[in-house]
MIZA-228254 format. One line per field, with one value per residue: residue number from 1; y, x, z of N, C-alpha, C in turn. Coordinates in pm, 1 decimal. Example, Ala and Ser with C-alpha at 12.3 -4.5 7.8 and 13.67 -1.06 7.14 Angstrom:
// residues 2
num [1|2] $
nc2 [-569.0|-225.0] $
nc1 [1319.0|1285.0] $
nc3 [780.0|708.0] $
cac2 [-450.0|-106.0] $
cac1 [1230.0|1367.0] $
cac3 [780.0|714.0] $
cc2 [-330.0|3.0] $
cc1 [1320.0|1290.0] $
cc3 [780.0|787.0] $
This chain:
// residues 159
num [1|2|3|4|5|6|7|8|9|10|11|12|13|14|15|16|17|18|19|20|21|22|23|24|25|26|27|28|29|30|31|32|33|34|35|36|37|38|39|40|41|42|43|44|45|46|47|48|49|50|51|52|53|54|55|56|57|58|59|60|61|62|63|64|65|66|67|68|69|70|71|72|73|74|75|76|77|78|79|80|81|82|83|84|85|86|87|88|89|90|91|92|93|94|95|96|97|98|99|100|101|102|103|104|105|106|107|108|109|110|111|112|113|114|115|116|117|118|119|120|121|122|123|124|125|126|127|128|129|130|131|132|133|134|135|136|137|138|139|140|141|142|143|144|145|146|147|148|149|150|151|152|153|154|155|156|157|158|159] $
nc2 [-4168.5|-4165.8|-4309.0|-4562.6|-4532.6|-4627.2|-4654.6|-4630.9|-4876.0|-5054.7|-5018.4|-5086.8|-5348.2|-5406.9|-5414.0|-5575.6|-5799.9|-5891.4|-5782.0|-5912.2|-6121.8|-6318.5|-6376.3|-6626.5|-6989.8|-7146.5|-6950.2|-6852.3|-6979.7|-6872.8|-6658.0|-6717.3|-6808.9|-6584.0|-6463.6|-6577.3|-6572.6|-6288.7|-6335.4|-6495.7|-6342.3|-6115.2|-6229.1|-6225.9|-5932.8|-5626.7|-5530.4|-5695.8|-5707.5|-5447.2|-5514.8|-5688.1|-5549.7|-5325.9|-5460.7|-5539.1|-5278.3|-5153.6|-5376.8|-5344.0|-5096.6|-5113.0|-5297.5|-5272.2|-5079.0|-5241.3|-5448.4|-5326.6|-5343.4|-5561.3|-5859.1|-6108.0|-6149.1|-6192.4|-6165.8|-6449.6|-6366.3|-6155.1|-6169.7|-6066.9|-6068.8|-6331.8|-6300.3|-6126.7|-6302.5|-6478.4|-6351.3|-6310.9|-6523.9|-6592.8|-6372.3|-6410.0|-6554.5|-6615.2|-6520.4|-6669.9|-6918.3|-7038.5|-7195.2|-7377.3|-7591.6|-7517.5|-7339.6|-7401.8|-7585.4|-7369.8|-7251.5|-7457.9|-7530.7|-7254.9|-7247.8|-7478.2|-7424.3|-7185.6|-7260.3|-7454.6|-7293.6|-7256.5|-7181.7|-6837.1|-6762.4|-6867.0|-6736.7|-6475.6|-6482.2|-6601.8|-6391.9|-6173.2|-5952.1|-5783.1|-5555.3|-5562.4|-5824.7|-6031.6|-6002.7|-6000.2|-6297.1|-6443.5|-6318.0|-6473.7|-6748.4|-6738.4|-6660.4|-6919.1|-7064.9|-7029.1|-7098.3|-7400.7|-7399.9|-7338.5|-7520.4|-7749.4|-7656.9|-7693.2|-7976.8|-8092.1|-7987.3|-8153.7|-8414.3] $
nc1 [2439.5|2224.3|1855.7|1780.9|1571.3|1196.1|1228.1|1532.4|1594.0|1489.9|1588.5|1884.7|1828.7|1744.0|2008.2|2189.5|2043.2|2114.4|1923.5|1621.9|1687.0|1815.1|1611.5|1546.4|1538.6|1856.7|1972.5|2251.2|2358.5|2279.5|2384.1|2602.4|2653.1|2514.3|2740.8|2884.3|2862.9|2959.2|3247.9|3319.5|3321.6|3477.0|3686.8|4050.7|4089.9|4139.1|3882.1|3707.9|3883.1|3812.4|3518.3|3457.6|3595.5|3422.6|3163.3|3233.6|3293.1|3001.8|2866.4|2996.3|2914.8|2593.4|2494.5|2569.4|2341.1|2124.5|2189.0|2255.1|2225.5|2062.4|1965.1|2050.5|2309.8|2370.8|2189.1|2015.3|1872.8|2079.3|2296.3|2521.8|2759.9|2819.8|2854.9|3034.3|3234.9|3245.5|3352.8|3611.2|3744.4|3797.8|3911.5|4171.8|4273.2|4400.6|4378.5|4372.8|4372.1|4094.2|3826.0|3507.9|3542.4|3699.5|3548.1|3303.4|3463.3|3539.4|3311.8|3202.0|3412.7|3405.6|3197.6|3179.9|3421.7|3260.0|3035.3|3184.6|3344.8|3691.7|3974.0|4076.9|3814.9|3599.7|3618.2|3556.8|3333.4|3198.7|3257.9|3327.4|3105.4|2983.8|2884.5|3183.5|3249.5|3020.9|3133.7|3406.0|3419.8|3355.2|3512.6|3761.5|3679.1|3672.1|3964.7|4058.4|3894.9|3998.6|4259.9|4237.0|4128.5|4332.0|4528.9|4405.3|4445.4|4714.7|4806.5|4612.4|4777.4|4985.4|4924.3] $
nc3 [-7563.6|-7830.0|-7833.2|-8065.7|-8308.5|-8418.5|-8737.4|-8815.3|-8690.9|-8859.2|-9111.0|-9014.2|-8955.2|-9199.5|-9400.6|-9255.3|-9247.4|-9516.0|-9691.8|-9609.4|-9644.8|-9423.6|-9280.5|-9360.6|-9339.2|-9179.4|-9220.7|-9199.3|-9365.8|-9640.4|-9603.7|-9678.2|-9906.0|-10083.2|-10117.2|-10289.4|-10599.6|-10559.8|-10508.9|-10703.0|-10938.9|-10842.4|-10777.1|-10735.3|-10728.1|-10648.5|-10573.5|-10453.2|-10178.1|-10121.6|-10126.1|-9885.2|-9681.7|-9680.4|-9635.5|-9374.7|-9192.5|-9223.2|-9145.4|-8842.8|-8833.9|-8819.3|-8703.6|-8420.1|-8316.1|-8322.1|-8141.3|-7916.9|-7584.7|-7561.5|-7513.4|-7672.4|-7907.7|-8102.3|-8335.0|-8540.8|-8728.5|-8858.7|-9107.4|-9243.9|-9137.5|-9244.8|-9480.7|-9519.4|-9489.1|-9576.6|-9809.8|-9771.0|-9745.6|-10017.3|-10070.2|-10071.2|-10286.8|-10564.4|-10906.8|-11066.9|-10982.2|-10945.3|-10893.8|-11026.1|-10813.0|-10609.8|-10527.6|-10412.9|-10221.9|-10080.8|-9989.1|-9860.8|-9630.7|-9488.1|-9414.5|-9272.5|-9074.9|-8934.2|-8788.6|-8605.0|-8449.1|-8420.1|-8181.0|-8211.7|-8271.4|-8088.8|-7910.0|-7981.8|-8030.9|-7785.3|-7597.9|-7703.7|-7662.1|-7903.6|-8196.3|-8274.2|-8197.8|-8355.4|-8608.9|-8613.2|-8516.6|-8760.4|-8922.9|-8813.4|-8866.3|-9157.5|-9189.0|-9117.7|-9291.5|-9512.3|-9512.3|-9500.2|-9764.1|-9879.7|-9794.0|-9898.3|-10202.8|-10253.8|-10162.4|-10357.0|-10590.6|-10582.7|-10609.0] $
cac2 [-4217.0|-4129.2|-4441.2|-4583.1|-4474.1|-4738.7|-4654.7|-4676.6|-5032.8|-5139.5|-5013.5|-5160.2|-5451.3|-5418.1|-5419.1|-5697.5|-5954.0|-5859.3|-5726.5|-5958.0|-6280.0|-6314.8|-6461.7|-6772.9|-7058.7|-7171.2|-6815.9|-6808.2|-7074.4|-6807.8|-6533.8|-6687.0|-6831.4|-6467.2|-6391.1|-6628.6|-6462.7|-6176.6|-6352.6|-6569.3|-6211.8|-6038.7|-6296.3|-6169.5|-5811.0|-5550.9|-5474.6|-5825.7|-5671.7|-5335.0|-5512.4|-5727.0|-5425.7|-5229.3|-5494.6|-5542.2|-5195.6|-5126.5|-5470.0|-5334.6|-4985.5|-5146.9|-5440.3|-5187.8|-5039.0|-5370.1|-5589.0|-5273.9|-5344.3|-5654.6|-6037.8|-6163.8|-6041.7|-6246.5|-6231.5|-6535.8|-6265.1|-6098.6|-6250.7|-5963.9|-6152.3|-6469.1|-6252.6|-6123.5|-6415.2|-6575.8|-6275.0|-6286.9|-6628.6|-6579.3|-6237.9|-6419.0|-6638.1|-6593.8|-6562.4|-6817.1|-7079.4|-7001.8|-7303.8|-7378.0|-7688.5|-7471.5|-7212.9|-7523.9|-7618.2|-7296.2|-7222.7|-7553.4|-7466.0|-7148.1|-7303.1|-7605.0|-7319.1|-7090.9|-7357.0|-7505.6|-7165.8|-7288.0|-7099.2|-6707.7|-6705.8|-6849.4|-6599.6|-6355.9|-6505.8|-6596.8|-6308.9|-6004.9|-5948.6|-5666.4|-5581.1|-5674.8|-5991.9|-6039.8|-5944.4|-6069.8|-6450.0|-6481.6|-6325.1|-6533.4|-6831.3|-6690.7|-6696.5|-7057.4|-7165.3|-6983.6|-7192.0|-7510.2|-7399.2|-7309.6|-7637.0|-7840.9|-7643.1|-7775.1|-8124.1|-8097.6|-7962.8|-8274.3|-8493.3] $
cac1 [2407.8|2084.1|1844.4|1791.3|1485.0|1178.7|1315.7|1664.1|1611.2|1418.3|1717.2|1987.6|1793.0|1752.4|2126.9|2230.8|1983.8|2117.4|1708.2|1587.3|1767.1|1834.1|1516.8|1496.2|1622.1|1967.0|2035.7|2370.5|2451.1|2225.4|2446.6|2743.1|2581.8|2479.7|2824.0|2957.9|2901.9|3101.8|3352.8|3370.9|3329.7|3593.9|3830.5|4208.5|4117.0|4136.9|3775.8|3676.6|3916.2|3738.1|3406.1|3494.1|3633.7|3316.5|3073.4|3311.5|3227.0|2897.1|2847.4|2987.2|2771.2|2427.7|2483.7|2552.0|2264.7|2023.4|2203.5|2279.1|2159.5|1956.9|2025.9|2065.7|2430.0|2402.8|2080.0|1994.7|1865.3|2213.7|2386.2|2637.5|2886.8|2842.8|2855.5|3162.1|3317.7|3255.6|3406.2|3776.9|3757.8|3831.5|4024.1|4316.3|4285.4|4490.5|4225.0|4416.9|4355.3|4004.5|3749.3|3381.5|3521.1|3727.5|3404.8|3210.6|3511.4|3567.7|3195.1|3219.6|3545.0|3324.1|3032.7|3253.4|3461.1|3174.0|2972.2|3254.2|3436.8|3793.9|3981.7|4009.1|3628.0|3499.5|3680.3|3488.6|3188.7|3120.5|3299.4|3330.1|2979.4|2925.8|2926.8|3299.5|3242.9|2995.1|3203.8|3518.0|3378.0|3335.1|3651.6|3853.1|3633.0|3720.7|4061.9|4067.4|3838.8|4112.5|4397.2|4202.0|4132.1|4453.5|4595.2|4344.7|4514.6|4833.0|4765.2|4581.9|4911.5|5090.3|4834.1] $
cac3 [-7696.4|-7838.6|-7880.2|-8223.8|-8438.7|-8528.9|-8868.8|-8828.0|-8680.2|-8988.1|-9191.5|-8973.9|-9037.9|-9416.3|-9436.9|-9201.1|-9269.5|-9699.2|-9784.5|-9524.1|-9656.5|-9303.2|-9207.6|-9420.1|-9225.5|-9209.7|-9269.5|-9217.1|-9495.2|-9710.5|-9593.8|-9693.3|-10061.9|-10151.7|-10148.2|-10385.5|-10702.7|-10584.2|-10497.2|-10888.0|-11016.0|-10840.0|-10703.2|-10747.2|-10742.3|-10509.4|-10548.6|-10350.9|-10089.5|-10056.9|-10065.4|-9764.6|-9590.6|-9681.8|-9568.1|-9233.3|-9138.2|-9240.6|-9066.2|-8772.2|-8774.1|-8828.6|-8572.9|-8292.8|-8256.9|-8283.4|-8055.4|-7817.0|-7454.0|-7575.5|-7442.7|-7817.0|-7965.7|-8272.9|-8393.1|-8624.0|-8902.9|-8898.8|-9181.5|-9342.2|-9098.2|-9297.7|-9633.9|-9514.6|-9398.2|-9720.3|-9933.0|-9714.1|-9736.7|-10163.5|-10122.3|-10050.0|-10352.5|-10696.2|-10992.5|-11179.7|-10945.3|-10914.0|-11023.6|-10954.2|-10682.1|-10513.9|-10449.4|-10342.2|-10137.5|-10018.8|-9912.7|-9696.6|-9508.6|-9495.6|-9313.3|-9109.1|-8891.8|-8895.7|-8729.0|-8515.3|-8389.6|-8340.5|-8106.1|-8167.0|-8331.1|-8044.6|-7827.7|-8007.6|-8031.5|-7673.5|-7480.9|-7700.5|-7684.0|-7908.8|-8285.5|-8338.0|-8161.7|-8470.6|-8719.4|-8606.9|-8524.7|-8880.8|-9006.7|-8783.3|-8913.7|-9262.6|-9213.7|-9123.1|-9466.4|-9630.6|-9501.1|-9514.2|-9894.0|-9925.2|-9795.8|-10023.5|-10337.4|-10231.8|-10139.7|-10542.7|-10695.4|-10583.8|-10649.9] $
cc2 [-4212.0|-4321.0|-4421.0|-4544.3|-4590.8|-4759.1|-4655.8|-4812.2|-5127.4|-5139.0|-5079.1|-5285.8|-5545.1|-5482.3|-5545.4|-5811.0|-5940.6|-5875.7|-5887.1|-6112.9|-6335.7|-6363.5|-6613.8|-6870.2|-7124.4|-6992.1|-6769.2|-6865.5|-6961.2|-6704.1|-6589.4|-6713.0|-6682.2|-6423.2|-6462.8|-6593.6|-6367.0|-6196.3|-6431.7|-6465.7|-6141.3|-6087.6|-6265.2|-6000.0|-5783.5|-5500.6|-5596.1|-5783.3|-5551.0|-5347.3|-5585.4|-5662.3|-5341.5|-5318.6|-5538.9|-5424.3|-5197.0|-5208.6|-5472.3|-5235.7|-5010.1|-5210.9|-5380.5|-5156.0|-5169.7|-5469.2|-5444.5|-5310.9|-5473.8|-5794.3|-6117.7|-6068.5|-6029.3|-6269.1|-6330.9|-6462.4|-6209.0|-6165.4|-6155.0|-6017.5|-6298.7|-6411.1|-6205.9|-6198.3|-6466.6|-6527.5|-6302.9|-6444.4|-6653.6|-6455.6|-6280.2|-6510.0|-6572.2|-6604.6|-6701.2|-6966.9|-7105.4|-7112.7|-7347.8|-7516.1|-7603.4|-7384.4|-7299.6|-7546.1|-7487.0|-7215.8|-7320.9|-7534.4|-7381.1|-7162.1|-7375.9|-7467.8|-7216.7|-7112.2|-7378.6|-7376.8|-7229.4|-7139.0|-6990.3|-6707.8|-6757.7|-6759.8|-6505.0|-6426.3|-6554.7|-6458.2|-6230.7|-5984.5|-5803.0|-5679.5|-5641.6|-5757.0|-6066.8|-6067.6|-6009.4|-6230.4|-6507.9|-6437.1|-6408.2|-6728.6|-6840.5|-6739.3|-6840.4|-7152.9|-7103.9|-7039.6|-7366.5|-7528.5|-7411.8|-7465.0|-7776.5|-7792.5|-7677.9|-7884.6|-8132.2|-8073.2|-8128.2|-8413.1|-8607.1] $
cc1 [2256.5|1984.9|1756.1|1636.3|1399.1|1240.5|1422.8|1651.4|1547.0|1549.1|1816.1|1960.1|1781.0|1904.4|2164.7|2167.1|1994.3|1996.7|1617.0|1598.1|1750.8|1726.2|1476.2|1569.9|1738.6|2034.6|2190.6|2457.7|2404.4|2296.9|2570.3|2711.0|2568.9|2596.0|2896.9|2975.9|2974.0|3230.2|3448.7|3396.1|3434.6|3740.8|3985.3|4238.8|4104.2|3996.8|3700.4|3735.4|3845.5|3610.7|3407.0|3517.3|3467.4|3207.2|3135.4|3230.7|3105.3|2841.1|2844.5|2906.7|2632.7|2423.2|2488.2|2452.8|2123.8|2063.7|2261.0|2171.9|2025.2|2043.6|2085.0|2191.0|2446.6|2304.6|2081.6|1994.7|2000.6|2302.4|2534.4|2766.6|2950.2|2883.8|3030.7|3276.1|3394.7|3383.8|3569.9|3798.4|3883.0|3895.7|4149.2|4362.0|4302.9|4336.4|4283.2|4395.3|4186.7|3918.6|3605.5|3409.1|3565.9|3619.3|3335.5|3291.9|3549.8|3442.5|3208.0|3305.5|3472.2|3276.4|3071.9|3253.9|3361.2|3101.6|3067.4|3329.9|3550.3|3854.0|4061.9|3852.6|3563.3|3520.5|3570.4|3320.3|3136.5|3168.2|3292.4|3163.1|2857.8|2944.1|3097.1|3304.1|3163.4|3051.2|3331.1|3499.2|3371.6|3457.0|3768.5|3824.5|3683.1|3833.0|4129.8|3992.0|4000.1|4214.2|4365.7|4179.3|4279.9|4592.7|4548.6|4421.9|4644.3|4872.7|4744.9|4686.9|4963.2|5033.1|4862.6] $
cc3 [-7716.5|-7872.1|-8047.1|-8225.8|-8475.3|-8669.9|-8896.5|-8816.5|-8793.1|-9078.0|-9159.4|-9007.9|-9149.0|-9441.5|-9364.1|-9207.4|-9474.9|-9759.5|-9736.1|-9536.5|-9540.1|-9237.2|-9202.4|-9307.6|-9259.5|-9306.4|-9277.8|-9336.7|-9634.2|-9725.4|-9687.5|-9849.1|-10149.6|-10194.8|-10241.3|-10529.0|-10724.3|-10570.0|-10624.7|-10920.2|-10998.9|-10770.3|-10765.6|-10792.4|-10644.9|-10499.8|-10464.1|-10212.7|-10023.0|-10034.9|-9910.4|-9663.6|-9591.7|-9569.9|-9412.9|-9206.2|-9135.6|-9160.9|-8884.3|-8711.8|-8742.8|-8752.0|-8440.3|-8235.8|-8236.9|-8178.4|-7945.9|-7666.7|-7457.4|-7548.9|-7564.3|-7883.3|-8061.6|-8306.1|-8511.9|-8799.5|-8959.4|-8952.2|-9270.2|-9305.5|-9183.1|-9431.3|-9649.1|-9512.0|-9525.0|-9865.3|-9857.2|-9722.6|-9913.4|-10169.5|-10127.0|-10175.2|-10519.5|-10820.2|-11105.0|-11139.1|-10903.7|-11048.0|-10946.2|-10831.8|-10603.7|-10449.2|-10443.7|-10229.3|-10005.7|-9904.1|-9789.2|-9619.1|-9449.9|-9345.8|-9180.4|-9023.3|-8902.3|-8778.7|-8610.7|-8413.8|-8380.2|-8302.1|-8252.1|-8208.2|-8184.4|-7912.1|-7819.4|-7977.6|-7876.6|-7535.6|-7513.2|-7757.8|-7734.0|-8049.7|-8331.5|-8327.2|-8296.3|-8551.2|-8680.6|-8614.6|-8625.7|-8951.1|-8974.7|-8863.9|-9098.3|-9267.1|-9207.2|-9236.0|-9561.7|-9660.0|-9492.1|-9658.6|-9989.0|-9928.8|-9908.1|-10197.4|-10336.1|-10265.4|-10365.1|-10638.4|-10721.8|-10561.1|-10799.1] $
């Protein structure tokens, strides 16, 4: 494998810290914030699904080569995982039931298991120690805001 490029790693950069978001602090709550607009905007379409999918990959190409052969897997700056996280979190969600608490409630679910790993995320996150580990840690985190969102719209029906 050839090694990366000062200028590729600026770019890989660009992209995974979303235009160097990724530095501010508490970056990962930043990562996942950026994505909330797209997810009001396109919640109950399939274009929320293909961005999620898009920034998955892309997430996983650019993260490869910066955290290749280096002690740090998850750099702090690397937030596209949190952006992602955030967007699968609302792909699974109906646009009809879609209201500015639930995307408050759904960011915090978000953030809790992002923060906490329950088990598979922290699977990924302390053993597979490579971009999918990245990238997955946060979708598995994802999928647990989703069903904690999902159980709060429940609970609210029969309220």
């Amino acid at each position: 494998m050839k090694k990366i490029t000062f200028n590729e790693e600026k770019i890989c950069k660009l992209i995974t810290s979303l235009g160097g978001i990724g530095k501010l602090p508490a970056s990962g709550t930043w990562g996942s914030l950026v994505a909330l607009p797209f997810a009001w905007w396109f919640v109950g379409t399939p274009a929320l699904h293909a961005l999620a999918l898009i920034a998955f990959i892309i997430g996983v190409i650019t993260i490869s080569p910066l955290i290749k052969n280096k002690p740090e897997t998850d750099p702090s700056y690397v937030i596209i995982d949190e952006f992602m996280g955030q967007l699968v979190v609302f792909s699974l969600i109906s646009r009809m039931y879609m209201t500015p608490i639930l995307l408050i409630f759904g960011f915090l679910f978000f953030r809790l298991f992002d923060i906490l790993k329950p088990w598979p995320a922290s699977f990924f996150d302390k053993k597979v120690h490579n971009a999918w580990g990245v990238m997955l840690d946060d979708f598995v985190a994802a999928i647990y805001g989703f069903l904690a969102l999902d159980f709060l719209e429940l609970i609210s029906y029969y309220l």
